[in-house]
N, C-alpha and C positions, 0 to 999 in steps of 0.2 A: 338756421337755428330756431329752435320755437321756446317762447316762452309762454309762462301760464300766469294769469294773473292771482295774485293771492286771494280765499278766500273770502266772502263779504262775513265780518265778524262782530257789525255793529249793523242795527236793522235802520238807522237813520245815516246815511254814508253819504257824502257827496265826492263825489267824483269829477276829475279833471285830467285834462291834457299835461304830461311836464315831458320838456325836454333836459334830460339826466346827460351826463359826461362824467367818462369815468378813466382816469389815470392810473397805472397799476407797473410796479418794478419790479420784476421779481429773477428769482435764478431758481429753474428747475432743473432737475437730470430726467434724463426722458431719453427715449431712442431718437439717434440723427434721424428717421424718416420718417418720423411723426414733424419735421418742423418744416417740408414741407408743404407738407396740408394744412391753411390757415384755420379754417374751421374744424378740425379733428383735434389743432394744437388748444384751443381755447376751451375747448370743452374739457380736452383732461384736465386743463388749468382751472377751470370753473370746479370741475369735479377734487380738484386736488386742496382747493382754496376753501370749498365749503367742510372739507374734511379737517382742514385743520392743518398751519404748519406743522412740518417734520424732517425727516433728516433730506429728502427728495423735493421739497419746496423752501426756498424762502423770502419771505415779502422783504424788499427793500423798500419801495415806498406805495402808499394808496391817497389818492383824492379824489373824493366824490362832489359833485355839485347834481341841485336839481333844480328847478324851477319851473313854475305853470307858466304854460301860453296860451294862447287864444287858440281855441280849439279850430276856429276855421284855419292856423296856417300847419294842423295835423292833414293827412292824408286822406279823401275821401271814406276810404273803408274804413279807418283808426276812427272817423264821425260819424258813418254807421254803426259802427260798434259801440263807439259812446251812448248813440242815443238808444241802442239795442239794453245796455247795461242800465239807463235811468231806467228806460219803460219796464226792465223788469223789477227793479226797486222797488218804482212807486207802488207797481201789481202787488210787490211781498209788503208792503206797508200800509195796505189799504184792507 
C-alpha cells in the first residue's frame, strides 16, 4: 500500500515520528472474492470510506489514536526520510 504524505502547508512545520492505530467496524456488500485479497479489501474500503457512508458501507464503530515517538525506534529509511524532509524545510525557509 503506498501512502503520501500531505502537503507542507505552513513554511515553519516541524515534524515528527508518531505511531497511529486505527480500529475500524464496519459492514460492507462487496463481491465474495474481493475478501480474499487483504490488501485489495482495504483499499476499496479506504476508497469507500473517504467517499462517504451509503447504502454499500456502514461504520459501526472507529478509533483512532496517535502519538510521537522517538524517532530513533522509526525505521532506518522512515529517519532518512525525516531528516531528507527537515533538510528540505530549512532550504524552503531560508
Amino acid at each position: 500500500m503506498n501512502s503520501k504524505a500531505l502537503p507542507c502547508q505552513v513554511n515553519n512545520l516541524e515534524v515528527g515520528v508518531y505511531e497511529c492505530e486505527i480500529h475500524l467496524k464496519f459492514r460492507l456488500i462487496e463481491e465474495k472474492s474481493l475478501l480474499g485479497d487483504r490488501e485489495q479489501l482495504l483499499q476499496v474500503f479506504l476508497d469507500a470510506l473517504t467517499e462517504g457512508s451509503d447504502e454499500f458501507l456502514e461504520m459501526l464503530q472507529a478509533s483512532v489514536k496517535a502519538q510521537e515517538i522517538s524517532e530513533f525506534k522509526a525505521s532506518p529509511q522512515m529517519r532518512r526520510q525525516l531528516m531528507r524532509l527537515r533538510n528540505s524545510l530549512d532550504n524552503t525557509q531560508q
